[in-house]
N, C-alpha and C positions, 0 to 999 in steps of 0.2 A: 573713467566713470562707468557705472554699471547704467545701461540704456534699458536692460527688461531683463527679469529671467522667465522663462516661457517652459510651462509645463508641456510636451508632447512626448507620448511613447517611442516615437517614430526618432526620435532626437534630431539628428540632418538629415534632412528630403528638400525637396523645389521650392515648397513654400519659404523655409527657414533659409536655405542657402542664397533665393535670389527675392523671393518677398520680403521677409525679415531685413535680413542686415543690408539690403540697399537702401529702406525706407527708414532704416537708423542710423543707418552711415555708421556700420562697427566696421573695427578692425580686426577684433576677436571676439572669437566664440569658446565660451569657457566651457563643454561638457563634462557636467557632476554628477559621474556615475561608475559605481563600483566595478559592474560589470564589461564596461566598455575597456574603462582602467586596466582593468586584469587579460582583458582576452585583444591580443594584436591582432588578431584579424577584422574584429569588431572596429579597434581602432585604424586599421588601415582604411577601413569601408569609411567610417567616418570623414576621412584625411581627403577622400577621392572626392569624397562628395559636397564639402565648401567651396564656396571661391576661391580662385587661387591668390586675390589680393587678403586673405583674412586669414590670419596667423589661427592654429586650433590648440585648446592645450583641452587635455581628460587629467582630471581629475578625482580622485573617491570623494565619497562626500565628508567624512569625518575634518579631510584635513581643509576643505574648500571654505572654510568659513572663515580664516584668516588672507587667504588668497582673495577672497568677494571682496575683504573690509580694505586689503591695500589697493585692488583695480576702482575701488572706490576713488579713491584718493590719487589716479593715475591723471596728469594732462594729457598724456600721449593718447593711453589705449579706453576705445569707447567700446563696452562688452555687452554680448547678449550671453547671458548665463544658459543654457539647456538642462535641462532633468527629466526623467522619464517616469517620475509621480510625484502623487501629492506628499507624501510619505519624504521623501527625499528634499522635495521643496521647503516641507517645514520646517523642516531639522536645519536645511542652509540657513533658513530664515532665523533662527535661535542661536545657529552657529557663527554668522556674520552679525549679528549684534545692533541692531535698524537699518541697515544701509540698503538693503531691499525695501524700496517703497510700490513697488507694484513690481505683477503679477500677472501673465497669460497664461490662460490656459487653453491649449491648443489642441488638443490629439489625447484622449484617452478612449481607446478601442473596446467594443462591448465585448464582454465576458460573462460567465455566468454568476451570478449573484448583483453583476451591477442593472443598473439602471441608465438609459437615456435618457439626458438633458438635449442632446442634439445630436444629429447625427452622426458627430463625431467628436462628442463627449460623452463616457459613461462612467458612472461613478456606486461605489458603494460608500456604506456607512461611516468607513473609518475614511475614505477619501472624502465625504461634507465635514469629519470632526476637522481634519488637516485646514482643509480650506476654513472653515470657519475659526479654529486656530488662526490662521493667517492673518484674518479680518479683524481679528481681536487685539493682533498684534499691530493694526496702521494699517498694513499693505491694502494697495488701493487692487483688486480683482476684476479681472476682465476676460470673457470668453467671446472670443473670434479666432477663424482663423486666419486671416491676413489682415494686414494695416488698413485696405480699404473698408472693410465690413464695420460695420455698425458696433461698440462697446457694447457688451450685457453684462449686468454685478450677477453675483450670488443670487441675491434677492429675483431676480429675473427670472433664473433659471430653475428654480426649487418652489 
């Protein structure tokens, strides 16, 4: 079953490795991402830095939309999806076909043209189209960064 896919730049850090998937009891972390996919060193960093009871697979994101829809349908494995934008998020979302019903969004770092919703979420125009894509498509959206913190929609934050 897919437990969340969770928007952050950062993809595995602290939060994700021991906030995240202990408060959802995964057993895999699926990271969907081109870049990580292609450069081994990126993907060792990643490898280092989950727990060592949580299996990790990288993924590109073209082919990950049939991999979402079968972890869907998994008894065994309970997954937290990763991506590192909105851009990427939406595409799985189109590419897996509704089985993403929610959505975090965790870690988008300021840059210039975007905008502060929170300390550590910044967003430009085409990252509110994605997400408001997202919402049009079900998915239920939530910005925190860890499981303790308080839910905020869209609407909250804009």
């Amino acid at each position: 079953m897919i437990s969340l896919l969770r928007i952050d730049d950062r993809l595995i850090h602290g939060q994700v490795a021991y906030g995240w998937t202990s408060a959802l009891g995964v057993n895999v972390i699926l990271v969907v991402n081109d870049e990580a996919k292609n450069d081994q060193m990126k993907a060792m960093a990643l490898n280092l830095a989950k727990p060592s009871n949580v299996k990790l697979y990288i993924r590109g994101v073209q082919e990950s939309g049939e991999i979402v829809q079968k972890f869907s349908q998994s008894q065994k494995s309970k997954v937290l999806v990763l991506v590192k934008n909105t851009s990427d998020a939406v595409e799985l979302a189109r590419l897996s076909e509704g089985v993403i019903n929610e959505v975090n969004v965790g870690g988008l770092r300021y840059s210039e043209g975007k905008r502060k919703l929170t300390d550590l979420v910044a967003v430009d125009d085409q990252d509110l189209a994605n997400l408001k894509e997202m919402e049009e498509m079900g998915i239920d959206l939530e910005f925190r960064m860890l499981p303790r913190d308080k839910k905020k929609g869209l609407k909250d934050m804009i």
